[in-house]
C-alpha positions as CSV (number, residue, x, y, z in Angstrom):
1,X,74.4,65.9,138.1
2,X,71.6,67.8,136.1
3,X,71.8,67.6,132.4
4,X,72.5,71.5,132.0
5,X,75.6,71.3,134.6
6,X,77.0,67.7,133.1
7,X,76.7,69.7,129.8
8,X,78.8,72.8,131.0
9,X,81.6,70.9,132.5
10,X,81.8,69.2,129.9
11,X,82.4,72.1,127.3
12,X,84.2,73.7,130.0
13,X,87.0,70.9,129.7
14,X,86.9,71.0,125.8
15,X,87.0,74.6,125.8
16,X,90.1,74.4,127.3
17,X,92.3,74.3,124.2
18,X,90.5,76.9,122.6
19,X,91.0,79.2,125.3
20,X,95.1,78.5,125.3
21,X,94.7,79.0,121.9
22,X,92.8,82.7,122.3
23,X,95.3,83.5,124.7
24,X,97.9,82.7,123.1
25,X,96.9,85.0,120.0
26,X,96.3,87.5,122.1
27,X,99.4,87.3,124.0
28,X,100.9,87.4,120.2
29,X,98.8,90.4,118.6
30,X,99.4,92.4,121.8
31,X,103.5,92.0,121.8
32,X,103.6,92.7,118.0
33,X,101.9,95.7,117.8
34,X,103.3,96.7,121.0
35,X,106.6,96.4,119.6
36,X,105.7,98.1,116.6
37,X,104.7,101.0,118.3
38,X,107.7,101.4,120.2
39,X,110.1,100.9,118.0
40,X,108.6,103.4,115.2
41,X,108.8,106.0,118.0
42,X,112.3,106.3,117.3
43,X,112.2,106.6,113.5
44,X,112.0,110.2,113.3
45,X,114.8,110.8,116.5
46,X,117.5,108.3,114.4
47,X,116.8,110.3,111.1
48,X,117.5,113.9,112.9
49,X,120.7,112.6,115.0
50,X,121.9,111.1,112.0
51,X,121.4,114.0,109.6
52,X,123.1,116.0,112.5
53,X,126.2,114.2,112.7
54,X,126.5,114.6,109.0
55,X,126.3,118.1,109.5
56,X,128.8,118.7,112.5
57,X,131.1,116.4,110.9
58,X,131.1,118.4,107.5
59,X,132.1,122.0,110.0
60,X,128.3,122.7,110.3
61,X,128.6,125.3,114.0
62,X,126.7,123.1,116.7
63,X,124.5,126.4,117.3
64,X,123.8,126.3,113.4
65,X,121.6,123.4,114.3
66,X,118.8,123.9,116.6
67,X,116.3,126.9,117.2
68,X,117.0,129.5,119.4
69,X,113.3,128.8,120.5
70,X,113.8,125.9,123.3
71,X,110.7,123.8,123.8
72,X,110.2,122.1,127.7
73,X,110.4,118.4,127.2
74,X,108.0,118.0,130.2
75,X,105.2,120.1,128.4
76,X,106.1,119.2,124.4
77,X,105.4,116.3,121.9
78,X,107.7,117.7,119.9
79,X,111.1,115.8,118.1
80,X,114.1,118.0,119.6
81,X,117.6,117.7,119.0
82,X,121.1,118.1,121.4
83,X,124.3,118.1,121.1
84,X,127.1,117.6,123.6
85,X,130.9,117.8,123.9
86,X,133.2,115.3,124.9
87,X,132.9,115.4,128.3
88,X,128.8,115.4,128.5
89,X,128.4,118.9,128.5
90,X,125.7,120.9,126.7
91,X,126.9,123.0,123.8
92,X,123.6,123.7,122.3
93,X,120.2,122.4,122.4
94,X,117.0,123.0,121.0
95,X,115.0,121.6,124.6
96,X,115.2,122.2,127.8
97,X,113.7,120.8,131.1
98,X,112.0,123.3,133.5
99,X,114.7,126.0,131.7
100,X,117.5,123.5,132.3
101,X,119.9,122.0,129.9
102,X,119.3,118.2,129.6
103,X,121.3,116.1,131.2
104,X,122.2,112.6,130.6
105,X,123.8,109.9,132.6
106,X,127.0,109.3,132.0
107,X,126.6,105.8,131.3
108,X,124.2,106.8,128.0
109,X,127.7,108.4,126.5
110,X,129.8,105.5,126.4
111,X,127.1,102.9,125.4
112,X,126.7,105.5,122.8
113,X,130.7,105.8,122.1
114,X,131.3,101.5,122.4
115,X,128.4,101.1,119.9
116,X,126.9,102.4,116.1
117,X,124.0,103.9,117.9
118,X,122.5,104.2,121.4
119,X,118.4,103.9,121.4
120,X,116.7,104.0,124.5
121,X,114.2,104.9,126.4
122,X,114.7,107.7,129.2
123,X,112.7,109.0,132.2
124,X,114.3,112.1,133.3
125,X,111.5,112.9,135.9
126,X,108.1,111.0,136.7
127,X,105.8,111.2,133.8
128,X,108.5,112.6,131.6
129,X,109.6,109.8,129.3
130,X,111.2,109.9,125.9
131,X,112.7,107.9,123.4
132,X,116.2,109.0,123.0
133,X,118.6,108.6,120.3
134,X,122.4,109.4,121.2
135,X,125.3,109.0,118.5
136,X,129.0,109.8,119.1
137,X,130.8,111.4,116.6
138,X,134.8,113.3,116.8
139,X,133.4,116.3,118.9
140,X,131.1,114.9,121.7
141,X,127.8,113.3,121.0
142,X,124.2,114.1,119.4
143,X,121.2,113.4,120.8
144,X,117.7,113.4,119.6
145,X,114.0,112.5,121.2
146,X,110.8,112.9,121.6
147,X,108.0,112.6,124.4
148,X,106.5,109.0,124.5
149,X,103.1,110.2,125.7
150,X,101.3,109.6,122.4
151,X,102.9,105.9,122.2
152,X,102.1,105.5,125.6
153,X,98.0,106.5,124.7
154,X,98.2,104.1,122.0
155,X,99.5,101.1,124.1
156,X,96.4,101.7,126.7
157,X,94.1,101.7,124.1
158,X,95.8,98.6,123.1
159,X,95.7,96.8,126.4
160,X,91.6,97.8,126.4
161,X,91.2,96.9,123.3
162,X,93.1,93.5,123.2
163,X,91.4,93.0,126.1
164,X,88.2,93.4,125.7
165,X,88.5,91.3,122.4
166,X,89.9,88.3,124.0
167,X,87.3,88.1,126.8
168,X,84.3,88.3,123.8
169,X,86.0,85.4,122.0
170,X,86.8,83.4,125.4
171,X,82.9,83.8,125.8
172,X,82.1,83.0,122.3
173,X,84.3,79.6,122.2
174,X,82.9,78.8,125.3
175,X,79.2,79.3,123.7
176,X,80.1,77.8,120.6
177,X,81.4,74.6,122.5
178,X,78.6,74.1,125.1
179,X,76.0,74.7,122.1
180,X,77.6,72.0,120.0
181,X,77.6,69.3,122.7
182,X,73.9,70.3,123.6
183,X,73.0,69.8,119.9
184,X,74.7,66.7,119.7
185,X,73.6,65.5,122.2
186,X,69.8,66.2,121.2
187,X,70.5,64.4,117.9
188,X,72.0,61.2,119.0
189,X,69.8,58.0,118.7
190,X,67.8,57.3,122.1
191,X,69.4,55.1,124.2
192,X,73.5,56.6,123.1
193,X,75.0,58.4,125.9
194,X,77.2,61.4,125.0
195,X,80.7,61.1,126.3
């Protein structure tokens, strides 16, 4: 075997661990600030269903509020806030989809009424998704989102970016071994073969 291609199997196989390792930290970086941006997507929807609650329970009208301005969840980044009677039902709104009230599964209300707070994400139509907030309270239920397009942006700039980063340092540990065990090599005594 030529001395260039005994060389780069070599590395190859030392390499190895370093590469687990950069794809391991890759793997790592990638989840946490995944999970960072989703999770901070629903900051803003827990504060509004919250304060809402506070409000319906202290008499506030349902009507009182939201806007009488709906926005179209299909076209709008907006935060927008709902509220809903006891059986599911629609009693005012500040969002619509397409002109029509929004409609949750049923299933979304009790998870909602077993536990403190239901956060999730839902997909009403293709390439409508939003992170949803729904909280029961005496009445019916609130519920608050928002469009996850702009988290969504962020996450496939992330997989690019993550991407693109871990193949440069896969290359560059590579490099970094095979130069090594070259220049080892070259300053080893005549005569001592390099494992």
């Amino acid at each position: 075997m030529g001395y260039l291609k005994r060389h780069m199997l070599a590395s190859f196989i030392q390499w190895i661990p370093l590469a687990t390792l950069v794809i391991f930290a890759a793997a790592m970086t990638y989840g946490t600030v995944q999970s960072n941006y989703r999770s901070a997507a629903n900051d803003p929807q827990i504060q509004m269903a919250v304060d809402a609650r506070i409000a319906l329970m202290s008499g506030t009208a349902p009507q009182n509020l939201v806007p009488a301005n709906k926005l179209d969840i299909a076209q709008s980044l907006a935060p927008y806030l709902a509220i809903y009677d006891t059986t599911g039902q629609v009693v005012a709104s500040s969002a619509t989809l397409h002109g029509q009230p929004l409609t949750l599964p049923s299933g979304v209300f009790e998870s909602a009424k077993s536990m403190d707070m239901d956060v999730i994400t839902w997909a009403p139509e293709t390439n409508v998704r939003n992170a949803i907030v729904v909280l029961h309270y005496a009445d019916g239920y609130v519920m608050a989102g928002r469009s996850l397009k702009l988290v969504e942006q962020r996450e496939s700039n992330l997989d690019l970016e993550v991407g693109v980063a871990s193949l440069a340092a896969l290359v560059a540990t590579y490099l970094a071994v095979l130069f090594t065990r070259m220049l080892a090599s070259r300053l080893q005594p005549a005569g001592v073969r390099q494992p």
